[in-house]
N, CA, C and O atoms as CSV, one atom per row, in Angstrom:
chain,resi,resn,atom,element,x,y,z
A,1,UNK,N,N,-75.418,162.816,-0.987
A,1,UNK,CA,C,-75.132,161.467,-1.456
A,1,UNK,C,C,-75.905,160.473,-0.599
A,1,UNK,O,O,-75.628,160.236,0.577
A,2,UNK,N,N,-76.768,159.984,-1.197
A,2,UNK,CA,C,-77.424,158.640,-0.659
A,2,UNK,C,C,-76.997,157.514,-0.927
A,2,UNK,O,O,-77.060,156.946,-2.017
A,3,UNK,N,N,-76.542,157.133,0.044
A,3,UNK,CA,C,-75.859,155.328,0.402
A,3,UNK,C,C,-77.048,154.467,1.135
A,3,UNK,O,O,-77.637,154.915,2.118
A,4,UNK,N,N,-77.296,153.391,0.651
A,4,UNK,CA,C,-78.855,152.449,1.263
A,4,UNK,C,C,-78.232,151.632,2.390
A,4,UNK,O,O,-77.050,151.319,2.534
A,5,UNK,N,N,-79.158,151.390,3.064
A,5,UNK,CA,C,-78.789,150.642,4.234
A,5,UNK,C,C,-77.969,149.262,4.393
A,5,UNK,O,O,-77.322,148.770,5.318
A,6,UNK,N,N,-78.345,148.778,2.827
A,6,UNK,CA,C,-77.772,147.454,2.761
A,6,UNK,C,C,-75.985,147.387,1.998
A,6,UNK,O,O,-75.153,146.479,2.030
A,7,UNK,N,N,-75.941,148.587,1.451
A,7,UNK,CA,C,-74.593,148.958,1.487
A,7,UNK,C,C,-73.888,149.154,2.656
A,7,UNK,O,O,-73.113,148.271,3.024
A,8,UNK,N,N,-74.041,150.264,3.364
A,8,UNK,CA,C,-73.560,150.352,4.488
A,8,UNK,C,C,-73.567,149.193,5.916
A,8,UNK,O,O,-72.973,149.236,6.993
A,9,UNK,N,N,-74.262,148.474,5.487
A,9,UNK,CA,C,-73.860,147.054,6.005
A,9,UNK,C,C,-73.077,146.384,5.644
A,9,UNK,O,O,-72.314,145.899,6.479
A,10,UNK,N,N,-72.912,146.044,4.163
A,10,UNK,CA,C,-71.916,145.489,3.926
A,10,UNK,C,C,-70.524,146.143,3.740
A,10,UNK,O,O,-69.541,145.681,3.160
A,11,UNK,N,N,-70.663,147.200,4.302
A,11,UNK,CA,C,-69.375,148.031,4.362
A,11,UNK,C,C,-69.093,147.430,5.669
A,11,UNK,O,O,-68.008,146.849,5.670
A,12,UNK,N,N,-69.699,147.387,6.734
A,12,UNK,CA,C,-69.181,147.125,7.970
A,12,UNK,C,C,-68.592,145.686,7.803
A,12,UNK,O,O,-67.422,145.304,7.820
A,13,UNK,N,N,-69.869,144.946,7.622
A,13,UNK,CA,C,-69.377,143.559,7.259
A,13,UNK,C,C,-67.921,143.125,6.740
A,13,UNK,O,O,-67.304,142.175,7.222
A,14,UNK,N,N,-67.447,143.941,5.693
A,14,UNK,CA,C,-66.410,143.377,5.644
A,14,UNK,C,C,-65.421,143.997,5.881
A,14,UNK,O,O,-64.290,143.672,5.520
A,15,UNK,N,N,-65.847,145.395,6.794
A,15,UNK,CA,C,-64.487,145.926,7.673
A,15,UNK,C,C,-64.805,144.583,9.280
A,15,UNK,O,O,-64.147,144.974,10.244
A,16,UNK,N,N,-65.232,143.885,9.453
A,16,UNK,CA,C,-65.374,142.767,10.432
A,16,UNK,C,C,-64.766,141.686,9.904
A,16,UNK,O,O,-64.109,140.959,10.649
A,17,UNK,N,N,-64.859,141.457,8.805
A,17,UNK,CA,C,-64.358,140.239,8.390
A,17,UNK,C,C,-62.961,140.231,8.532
A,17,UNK,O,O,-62.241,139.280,8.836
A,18,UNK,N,N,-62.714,141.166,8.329
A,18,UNK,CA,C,-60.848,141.239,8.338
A,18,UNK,C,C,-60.194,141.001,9.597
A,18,UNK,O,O,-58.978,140.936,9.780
A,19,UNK,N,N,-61.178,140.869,10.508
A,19,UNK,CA,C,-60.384,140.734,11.936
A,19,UNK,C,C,-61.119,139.007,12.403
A,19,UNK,O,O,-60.416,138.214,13.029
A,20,UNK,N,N,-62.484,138.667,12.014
A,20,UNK,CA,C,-63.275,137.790,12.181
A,20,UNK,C,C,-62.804,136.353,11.837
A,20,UNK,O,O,-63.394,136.147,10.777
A,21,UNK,N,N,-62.219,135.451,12.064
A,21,UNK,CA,C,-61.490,134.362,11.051
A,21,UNK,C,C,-62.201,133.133,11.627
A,21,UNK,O,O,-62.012,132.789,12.793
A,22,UNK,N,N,-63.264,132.280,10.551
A,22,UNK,CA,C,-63.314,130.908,11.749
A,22,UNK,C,C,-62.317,130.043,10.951
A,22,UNK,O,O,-62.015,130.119,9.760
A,23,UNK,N,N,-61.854,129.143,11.974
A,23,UNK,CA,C,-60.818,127.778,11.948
A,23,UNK,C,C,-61.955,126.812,12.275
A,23,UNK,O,O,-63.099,126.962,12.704
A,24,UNK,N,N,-60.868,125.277,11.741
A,24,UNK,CA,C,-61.380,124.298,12.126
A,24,UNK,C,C,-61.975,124.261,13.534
A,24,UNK,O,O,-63.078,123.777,13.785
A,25,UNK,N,N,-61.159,124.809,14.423
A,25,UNK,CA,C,-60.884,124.200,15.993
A,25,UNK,C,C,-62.260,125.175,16.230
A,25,UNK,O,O,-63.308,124.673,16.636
A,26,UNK,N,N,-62.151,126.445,15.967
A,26,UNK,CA,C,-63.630,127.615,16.105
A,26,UNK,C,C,-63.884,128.386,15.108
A,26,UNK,O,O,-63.379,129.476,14.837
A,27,UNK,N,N,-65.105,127.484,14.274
A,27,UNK,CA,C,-65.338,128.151,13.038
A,27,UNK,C,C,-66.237,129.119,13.502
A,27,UNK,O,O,-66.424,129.300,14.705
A,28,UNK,N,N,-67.005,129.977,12.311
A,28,UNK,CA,C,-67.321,131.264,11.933
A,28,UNK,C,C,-68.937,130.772,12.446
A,28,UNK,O,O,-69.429,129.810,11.857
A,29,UNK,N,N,-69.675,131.401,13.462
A,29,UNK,CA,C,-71.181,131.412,13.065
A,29,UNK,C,C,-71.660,132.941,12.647
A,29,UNK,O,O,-71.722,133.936,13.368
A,30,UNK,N,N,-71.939,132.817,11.419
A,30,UNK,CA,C,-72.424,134.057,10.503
A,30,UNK,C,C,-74.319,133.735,10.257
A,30,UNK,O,O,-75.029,132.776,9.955
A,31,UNK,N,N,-74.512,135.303,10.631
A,31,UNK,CA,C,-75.996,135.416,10.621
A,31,UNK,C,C,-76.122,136.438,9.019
A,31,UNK,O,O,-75.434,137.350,8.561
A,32,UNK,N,N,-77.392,135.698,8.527
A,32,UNK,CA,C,-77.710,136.421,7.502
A,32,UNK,C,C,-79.566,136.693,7.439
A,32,UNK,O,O,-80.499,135.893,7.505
A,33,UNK,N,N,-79.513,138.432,7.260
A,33,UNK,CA,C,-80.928,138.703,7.598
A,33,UNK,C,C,-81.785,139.452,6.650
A,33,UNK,O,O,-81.681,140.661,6.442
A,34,UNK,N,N,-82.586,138.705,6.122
A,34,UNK,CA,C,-83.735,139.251,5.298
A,34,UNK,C,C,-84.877,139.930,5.873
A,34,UNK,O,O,-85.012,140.292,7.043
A,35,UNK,N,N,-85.711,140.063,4.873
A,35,UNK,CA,C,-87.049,140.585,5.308
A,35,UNK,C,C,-88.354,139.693,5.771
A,35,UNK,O,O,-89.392,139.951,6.380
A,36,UNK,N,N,-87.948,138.861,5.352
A,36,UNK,CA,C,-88.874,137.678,5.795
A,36,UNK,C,C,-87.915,136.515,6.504
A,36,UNK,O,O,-88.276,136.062,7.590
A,37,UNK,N,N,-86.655,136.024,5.861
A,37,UNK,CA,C,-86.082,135.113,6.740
A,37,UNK,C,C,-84.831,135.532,7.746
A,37,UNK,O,O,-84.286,136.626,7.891
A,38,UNK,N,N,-84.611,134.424,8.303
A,38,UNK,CA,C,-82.974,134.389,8.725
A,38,UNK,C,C,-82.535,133.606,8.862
A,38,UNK,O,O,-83.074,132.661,9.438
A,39,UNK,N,N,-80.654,133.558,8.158
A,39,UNK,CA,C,-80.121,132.553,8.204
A,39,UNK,C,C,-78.957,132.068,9.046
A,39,UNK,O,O,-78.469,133.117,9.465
A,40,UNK,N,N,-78.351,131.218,9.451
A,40,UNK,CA,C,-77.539,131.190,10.364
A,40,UNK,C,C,-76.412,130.130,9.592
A,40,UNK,O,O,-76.795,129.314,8.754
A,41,UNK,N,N,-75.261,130.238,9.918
A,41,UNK,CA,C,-74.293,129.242,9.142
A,41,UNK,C,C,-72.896,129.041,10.079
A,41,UNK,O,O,-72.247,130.068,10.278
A,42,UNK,N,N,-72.520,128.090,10.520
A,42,UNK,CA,C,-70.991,127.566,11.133
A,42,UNK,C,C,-70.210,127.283,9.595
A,42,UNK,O,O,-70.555,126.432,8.776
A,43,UNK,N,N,-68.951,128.347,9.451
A,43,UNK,CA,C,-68.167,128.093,8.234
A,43,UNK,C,C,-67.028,127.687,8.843
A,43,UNK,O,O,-66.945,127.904,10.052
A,44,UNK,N,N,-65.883,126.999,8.137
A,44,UNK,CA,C,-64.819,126.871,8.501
A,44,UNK,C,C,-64.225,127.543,7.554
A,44,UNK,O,O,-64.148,127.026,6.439
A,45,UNK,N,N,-63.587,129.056,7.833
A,45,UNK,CA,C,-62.740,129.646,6.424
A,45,UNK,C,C,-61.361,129.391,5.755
A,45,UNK,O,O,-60.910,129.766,4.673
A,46,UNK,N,N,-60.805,128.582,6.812
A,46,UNK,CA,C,-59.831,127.229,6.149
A,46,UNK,C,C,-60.331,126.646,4.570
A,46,UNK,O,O,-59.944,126.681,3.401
A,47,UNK,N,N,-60.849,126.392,4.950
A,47,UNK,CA,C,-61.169,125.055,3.948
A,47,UNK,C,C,-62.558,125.604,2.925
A,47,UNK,O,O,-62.800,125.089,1.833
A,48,UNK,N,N,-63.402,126.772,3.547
A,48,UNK,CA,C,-64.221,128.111,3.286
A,48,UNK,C,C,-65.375,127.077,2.448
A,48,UNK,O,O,-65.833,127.183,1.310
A,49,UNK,N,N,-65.605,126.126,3.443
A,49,UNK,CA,C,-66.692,125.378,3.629
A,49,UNK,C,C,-68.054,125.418,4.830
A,49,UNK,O,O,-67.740,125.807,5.955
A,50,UNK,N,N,-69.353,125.070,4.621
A,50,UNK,CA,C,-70.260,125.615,5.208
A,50,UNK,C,C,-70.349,123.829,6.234
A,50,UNK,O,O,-70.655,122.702,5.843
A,51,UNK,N,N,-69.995,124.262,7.372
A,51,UNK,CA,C,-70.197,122.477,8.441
A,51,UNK,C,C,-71.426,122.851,9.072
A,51,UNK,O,O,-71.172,122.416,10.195
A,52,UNK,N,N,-72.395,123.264,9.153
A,52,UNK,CA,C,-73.969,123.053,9.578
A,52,UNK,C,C,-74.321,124.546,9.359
A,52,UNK,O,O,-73.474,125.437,9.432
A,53,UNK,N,N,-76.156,124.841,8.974
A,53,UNK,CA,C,-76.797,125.946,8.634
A,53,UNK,C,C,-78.323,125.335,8.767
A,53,UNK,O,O,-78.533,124.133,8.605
A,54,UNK,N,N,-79.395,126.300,9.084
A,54,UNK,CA,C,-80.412,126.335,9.613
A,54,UNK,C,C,-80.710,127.671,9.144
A,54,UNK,O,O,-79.773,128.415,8.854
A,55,UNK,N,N,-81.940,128.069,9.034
A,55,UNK,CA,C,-82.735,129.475,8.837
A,55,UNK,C,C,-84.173,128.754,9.203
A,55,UNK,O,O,-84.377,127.542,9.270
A,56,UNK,N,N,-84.923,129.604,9.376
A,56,UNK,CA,C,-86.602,129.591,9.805
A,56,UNK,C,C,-87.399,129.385,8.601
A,56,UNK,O,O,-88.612,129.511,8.768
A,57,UNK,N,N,-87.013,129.107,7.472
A,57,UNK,CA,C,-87.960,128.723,6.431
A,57,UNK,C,C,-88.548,126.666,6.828
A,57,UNK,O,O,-89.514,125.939,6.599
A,58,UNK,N,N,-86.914,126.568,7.655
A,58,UNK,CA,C,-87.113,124.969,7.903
A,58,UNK,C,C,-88.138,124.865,9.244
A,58,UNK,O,O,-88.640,123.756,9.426
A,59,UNK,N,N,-88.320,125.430,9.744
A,59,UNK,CA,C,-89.249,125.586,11.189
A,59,UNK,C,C,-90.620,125.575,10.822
A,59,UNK,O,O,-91.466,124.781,11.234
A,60,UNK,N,N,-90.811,126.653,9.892
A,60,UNK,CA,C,-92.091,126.967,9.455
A,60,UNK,C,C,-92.641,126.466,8.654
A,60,UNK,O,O,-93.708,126.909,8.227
A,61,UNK,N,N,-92.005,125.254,8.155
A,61,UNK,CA,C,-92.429,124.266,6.521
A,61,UNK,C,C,-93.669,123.505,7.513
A,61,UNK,O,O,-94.639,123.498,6.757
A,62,UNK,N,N,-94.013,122.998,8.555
A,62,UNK,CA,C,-95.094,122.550,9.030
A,62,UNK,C,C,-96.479,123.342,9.430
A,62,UNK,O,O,-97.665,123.041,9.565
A,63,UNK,N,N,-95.683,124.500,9.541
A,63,UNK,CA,C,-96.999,125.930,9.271
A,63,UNK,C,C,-97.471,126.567,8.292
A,63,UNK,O,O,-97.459,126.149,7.135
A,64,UNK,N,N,-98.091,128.011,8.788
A,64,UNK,CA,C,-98.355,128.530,7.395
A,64,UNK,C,C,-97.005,128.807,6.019
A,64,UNK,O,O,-95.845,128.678,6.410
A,65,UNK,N,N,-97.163,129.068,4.922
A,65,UNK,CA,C,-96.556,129.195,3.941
A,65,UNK,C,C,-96.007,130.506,4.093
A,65,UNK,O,O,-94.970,130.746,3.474
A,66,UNK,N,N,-96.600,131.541,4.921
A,66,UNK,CA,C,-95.680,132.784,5.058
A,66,UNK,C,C,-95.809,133.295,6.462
A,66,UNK,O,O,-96.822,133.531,7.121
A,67,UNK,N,N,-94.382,133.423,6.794
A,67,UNK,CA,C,-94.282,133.782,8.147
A,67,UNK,C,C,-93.740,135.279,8.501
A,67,UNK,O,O,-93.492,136.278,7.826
A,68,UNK,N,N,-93.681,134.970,9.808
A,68,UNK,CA,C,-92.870,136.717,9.823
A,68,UNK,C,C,-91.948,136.915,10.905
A,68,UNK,O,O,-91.981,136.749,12.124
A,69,UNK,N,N,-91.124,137.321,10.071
A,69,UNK,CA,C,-89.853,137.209,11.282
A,69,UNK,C,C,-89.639,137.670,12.244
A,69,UNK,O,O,-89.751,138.881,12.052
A,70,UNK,N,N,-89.377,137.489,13.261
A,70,UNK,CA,C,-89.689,137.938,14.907
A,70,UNK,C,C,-88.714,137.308,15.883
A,70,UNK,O,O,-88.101,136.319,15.480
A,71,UNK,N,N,-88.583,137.565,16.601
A,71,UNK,CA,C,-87.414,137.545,17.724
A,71,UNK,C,C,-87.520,135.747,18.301
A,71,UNK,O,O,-86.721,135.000,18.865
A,72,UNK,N,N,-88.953,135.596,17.801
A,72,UNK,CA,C,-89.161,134.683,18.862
A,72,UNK,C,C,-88.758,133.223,17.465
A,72,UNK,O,O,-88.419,132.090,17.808
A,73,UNK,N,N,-88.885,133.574,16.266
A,73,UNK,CA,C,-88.273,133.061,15.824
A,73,UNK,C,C,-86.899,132.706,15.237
A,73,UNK,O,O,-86.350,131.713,14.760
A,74,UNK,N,N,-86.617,133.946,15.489
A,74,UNK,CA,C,-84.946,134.038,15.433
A,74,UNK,C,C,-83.958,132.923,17.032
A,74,UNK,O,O,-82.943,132.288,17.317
A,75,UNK,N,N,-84.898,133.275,17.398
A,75,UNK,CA,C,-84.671,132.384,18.934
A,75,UNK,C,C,-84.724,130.678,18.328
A,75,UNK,O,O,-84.124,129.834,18.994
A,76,UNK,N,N,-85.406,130.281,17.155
A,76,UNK,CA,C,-85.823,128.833,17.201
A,76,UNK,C,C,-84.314,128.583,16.334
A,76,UNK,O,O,-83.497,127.702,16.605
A,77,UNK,N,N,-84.194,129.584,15.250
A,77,UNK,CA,C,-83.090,129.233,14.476
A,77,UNK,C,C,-81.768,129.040,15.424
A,77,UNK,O,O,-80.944,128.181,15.111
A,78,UNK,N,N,-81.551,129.963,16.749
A,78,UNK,CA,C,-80.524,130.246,17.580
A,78,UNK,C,C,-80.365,128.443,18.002
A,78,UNK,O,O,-79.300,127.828,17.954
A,79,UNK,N,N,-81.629,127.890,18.381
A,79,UNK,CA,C,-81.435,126.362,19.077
A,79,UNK,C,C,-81.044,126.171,18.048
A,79,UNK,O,O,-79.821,126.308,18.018
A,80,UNK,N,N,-81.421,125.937,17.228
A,80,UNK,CA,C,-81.420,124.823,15.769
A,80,UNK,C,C,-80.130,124.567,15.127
A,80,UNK,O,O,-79.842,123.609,14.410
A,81,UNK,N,N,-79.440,125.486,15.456
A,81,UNK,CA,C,-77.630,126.041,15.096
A,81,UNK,C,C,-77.018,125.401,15.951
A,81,UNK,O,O,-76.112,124.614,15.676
A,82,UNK,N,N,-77.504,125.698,17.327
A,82,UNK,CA,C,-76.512,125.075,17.877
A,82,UNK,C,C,-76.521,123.629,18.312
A,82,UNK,O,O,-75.516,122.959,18.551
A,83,UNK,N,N,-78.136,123.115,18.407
A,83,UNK,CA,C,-77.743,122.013,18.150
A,83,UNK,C,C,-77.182,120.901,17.502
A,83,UNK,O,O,-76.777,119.843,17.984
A,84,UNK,N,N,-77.236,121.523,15.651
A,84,UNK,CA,C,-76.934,121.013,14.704
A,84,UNK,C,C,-75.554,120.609,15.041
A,84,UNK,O,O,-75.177,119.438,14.997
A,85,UNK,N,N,-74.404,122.154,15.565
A,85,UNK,CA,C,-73.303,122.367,15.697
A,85,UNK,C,C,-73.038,121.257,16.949
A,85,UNK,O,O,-72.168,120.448,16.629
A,86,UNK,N,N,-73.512,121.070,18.104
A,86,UNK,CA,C,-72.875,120.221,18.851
A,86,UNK,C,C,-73.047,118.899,18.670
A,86,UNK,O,O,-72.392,118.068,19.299
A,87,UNK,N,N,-74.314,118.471,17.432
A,87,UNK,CA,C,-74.386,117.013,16.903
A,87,UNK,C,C,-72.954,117.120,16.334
A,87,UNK,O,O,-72.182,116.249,16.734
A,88,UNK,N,N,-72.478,118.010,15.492
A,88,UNK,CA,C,-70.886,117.957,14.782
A,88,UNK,C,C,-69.552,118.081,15.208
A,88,UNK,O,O,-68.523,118.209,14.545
A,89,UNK,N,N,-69.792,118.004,16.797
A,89,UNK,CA,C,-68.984,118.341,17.374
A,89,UNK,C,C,-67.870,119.591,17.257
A,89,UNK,O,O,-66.670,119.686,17.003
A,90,UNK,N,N,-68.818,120.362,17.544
A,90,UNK,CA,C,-68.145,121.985,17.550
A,90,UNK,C,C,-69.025,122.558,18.445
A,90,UNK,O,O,-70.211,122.809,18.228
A,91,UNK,N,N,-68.199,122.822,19.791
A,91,UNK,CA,C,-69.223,123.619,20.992
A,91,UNK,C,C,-68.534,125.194,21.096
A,91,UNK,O,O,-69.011,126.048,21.843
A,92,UNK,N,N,-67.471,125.408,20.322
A,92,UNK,CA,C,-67.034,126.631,20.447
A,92,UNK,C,C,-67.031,127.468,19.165
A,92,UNK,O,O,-66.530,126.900,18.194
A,93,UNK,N,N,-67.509,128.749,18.969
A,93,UNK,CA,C,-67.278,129.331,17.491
A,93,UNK,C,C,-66.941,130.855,17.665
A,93,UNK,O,O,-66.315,131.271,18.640
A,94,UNK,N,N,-67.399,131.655,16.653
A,94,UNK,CA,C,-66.688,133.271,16.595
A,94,UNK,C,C,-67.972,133.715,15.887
A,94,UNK,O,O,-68.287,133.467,14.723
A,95,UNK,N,N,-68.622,134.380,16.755
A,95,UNK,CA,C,-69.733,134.915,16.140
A,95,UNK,C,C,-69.445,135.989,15.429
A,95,UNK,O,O,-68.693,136.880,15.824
A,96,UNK,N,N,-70.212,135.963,13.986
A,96,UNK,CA,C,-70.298,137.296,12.794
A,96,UNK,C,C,-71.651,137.504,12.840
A,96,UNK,O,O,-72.527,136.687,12.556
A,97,UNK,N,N,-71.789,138.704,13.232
A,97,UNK,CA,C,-73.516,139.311,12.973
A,97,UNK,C,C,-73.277,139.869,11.998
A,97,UNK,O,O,-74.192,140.691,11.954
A,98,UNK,N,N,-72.650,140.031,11.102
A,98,UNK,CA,C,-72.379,140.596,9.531
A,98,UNK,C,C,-73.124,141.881,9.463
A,98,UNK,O,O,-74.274,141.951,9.030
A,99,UNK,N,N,-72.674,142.547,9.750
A,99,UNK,CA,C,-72.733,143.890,10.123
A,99,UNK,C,C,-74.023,144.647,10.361
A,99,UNK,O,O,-74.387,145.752,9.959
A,100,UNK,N,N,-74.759,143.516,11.322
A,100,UNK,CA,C,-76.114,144.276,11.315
A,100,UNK,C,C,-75.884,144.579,13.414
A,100,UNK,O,O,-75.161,143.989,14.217
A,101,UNK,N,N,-76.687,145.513,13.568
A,101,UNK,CA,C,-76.322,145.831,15.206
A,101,UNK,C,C,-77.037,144.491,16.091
A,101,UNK,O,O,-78.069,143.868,15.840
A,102,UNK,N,N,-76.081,144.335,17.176
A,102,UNK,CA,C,-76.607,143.424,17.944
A,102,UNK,C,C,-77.772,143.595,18.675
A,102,UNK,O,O,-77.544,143.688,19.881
A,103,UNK,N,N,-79.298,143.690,18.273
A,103,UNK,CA,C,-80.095,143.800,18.863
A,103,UNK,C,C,-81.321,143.332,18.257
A,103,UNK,O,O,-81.387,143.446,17.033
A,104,UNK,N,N,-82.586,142.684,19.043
A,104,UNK,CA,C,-83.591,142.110,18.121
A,104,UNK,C,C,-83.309,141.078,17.889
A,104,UNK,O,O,-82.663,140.485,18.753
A,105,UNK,N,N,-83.766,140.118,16.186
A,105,UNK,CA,C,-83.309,139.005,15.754
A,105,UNK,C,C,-82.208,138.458,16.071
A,105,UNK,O,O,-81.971,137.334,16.513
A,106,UNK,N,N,-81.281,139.661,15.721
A,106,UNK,CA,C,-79.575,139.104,15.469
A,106,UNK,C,C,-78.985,138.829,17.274
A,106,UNK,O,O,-77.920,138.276,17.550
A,107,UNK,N,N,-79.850,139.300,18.166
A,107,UNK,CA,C,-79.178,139.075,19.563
A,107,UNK,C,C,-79.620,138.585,19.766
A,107,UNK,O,O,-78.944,137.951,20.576
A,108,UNK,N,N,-81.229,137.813,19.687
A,108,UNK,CA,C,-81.980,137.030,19.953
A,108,UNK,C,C,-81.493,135.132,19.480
A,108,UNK,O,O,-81.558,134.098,20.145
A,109,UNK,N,N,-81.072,135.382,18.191
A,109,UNK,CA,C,-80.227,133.956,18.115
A,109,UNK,C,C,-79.238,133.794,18.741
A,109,UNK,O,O,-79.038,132.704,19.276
A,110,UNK,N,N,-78.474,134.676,18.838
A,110,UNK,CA,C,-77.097,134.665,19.550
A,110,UNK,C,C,-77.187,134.100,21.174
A,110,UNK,O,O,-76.297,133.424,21.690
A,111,UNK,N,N,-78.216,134.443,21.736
A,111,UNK,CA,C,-78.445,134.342,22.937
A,111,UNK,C,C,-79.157,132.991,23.581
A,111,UNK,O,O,-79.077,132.457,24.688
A,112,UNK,N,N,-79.961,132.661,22.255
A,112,UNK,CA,C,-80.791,131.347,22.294
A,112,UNK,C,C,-79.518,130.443,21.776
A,112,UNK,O,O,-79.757,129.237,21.835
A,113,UNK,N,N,-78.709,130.654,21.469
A,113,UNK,CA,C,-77.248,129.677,20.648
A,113,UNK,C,C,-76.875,129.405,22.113
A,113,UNK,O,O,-77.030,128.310,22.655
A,114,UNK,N,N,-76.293,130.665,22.797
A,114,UNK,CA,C,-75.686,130.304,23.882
A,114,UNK,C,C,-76.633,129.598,25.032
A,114,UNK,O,O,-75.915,128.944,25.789
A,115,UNK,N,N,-77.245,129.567,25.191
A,115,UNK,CA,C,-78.093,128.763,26.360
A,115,UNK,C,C,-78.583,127.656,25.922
A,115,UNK,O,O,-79.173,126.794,26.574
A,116,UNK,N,N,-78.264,127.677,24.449
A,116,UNK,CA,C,-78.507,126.084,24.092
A,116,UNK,C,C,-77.066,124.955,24.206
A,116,UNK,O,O,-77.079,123.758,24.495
A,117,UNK,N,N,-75.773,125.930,23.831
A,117,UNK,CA,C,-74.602,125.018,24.657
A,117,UNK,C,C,-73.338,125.819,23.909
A,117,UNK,O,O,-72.147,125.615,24.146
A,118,UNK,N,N,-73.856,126.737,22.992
A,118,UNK,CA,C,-72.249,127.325,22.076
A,118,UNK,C,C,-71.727,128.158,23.048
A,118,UNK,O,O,-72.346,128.796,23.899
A,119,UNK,N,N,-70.451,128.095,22.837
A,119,UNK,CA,C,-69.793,128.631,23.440
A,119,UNK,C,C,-69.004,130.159,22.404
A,119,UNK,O,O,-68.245,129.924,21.464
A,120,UNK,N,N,-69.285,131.268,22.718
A,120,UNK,CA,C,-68.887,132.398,22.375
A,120,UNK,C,C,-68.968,133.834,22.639
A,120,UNK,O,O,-68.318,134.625,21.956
């Protein structure tokens, strides 16, 4: 039986979600990862509204038309989140890597989030 990779992600994903909850006070920062982009989003699942989001398509609109995703840009989206997030006043959240392993892109924002001021 062959199961694809992007199933079995979202199998994890939403065995995470069930424990994962963002609130007003510390909403949800959920990473979402393509083949070419990545996206990043602060949700509040209260109210299961999106309060700031960024991905690297917005970085790269002053460059070339096709980019390629890389750590070092996953790092720009990581600032870009969190600054958005502390213009909105939210310095604390609950990180969801939505079920991809913490390493590469997905640790690379996470890490550029935190040294930019989130707290998680």
């Amino acid at each position: 039986m062959n199961i694809s990779r992007n199933k079995l992600r979202k199998i994890r994903h939403k065995r995470v979600r069930g424990k994962v909850q963002g609130t007003a006070k510390k909403p949800r920062l959920n990473v979402f990862r393509s083949l070419r982009y990545i996206y990043a989003q602060v949700i509040n699942d209260e109210e299961n509204k999106v309060i700031v989001e960024a991905n690297n398509r917005e970085i790269s609109r002053g460059k070339a038309a096709k980019t390629s995703l890389t750590t070092v840009t996953a790092e720009e989206v990581g600032k870009l989140i969190a600054k958005r997030s502390l213009d909105k006043g939210i310095s604390e959240v609950v990180y969801d890597r939505g079920g991809y392993k913490y390493h590469g892109q997905v640790q690379s924002l996470a890490e550029a989030a935190r040294k930019a001021g989130l707290q998680f």
